[in-house]
LOKOLTOR-19274 format. One record per residue (C-alpha): x negated, y negated, z negated; residue number from 1. Coordinates in Angstrom, 2 decimals. Each point is the difference from the previous one (the first is absolute). Layout:
N
         x         y         z    nr
         X         Y         Z   NUM
...
end
This chain:
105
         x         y         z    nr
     -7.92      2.11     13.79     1
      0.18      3.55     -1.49     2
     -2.29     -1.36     -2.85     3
      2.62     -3.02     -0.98     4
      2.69      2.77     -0.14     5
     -1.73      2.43     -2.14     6
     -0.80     -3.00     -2.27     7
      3.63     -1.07     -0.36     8
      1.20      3.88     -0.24     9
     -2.72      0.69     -3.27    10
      1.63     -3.84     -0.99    11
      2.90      1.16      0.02    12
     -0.79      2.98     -2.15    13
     -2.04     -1.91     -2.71    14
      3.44     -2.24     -0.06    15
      1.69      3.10     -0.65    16
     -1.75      1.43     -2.72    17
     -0.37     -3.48     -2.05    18
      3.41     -0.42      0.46    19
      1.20      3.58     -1.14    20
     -2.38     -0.19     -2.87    21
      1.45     -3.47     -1.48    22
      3.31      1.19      0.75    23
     -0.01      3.38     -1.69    24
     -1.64     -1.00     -3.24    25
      2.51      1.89     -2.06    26
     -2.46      2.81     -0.93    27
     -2.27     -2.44     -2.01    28
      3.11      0.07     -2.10    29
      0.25      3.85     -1.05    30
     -4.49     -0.08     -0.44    31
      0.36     -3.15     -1.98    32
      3.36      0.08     -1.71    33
     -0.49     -2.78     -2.46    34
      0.99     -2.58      2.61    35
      3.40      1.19      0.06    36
     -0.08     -1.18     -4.43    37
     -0.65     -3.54      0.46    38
      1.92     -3.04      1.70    39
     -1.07     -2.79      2.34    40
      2.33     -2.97     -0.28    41
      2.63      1.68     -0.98    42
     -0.23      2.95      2.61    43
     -1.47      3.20     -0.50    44
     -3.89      0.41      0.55    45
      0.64      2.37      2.52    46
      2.41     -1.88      2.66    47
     -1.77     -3.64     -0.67    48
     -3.21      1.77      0.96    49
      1.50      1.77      3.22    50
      1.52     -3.50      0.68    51
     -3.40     -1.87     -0.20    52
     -2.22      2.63      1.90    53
      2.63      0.81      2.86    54
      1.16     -3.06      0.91    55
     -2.61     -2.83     -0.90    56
     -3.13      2.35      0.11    57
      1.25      1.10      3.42    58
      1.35     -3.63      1.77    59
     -3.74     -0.75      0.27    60
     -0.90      3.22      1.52    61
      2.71     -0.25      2.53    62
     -1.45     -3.67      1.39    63
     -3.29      1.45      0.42    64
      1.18      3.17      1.96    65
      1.87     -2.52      2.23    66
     -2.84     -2.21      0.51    67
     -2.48      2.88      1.21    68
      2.81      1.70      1.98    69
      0.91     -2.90      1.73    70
     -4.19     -0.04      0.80    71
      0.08      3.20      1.39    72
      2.77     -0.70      1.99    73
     -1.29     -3.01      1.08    74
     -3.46      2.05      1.22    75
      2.15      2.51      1.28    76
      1.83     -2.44      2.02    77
     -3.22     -1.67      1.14    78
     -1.47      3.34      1.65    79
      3.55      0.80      1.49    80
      0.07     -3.07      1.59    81
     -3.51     -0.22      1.45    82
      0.75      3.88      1.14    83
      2.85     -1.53      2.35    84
     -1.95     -2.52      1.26    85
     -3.10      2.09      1.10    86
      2.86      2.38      1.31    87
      1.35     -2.33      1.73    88
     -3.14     -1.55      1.65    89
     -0.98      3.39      1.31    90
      3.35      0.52      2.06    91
     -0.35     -3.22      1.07    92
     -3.92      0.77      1.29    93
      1.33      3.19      1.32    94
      2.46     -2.04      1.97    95
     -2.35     -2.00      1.18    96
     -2.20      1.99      1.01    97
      2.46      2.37      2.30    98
      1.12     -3.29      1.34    99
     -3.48     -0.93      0.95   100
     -0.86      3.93      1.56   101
      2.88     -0.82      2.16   102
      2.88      1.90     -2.25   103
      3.08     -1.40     -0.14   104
      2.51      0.69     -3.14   105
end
């Protein structure tokens, strides 16, 4: 289960850092500062292209986060659940088994 964790957790991180570096883009302006000169439909280069990569760049990359964090989740729930169960058949062995020795509980 620890391994389904520590793959959502580094996840989590990549998510992170994709989104922080499609979301802070303004420093391409001040190394290339020719795209603040020019228009895009009437808007300036600059905000069309923060428009385009933060929002429509980044609507994709959200879906596909969700889809594999929803698989580790799943996985994670998976091994949870079988933990219980094998949990709960040993008490019940153990009950069993004091029962049978003559124990009562």
């Amino acid at each position: 289960m620890q391994k389904a964790y520590k793959k959502e957790c580094w996840l989590a991180l990549i998510a992170f850092g994709i989104v922080t570096l499609l979301t802070h883009i303004f420093p391409m302006y001040f190394l290339f500062p020719g795209l603040t000169e020019f228009t895009i439909m009437g808007f300036p280069a600059h905000y069309f292209l923060t428009l385009i990569i933060g929002w429509l760049v980044l609507i994709p990359l959200y879906w596909i986060y969700i889809n594999l964090s929803e698989n580790i989740d799943d996985e994670i729930r998976e091994t949870s659940t079988r933990a219980v169960e094998l949990e709960e058949m040993k008490d019940y062995a153990d009950k069993n088994a004091k029962q049978a020795a003559g124990g009562a509980e």
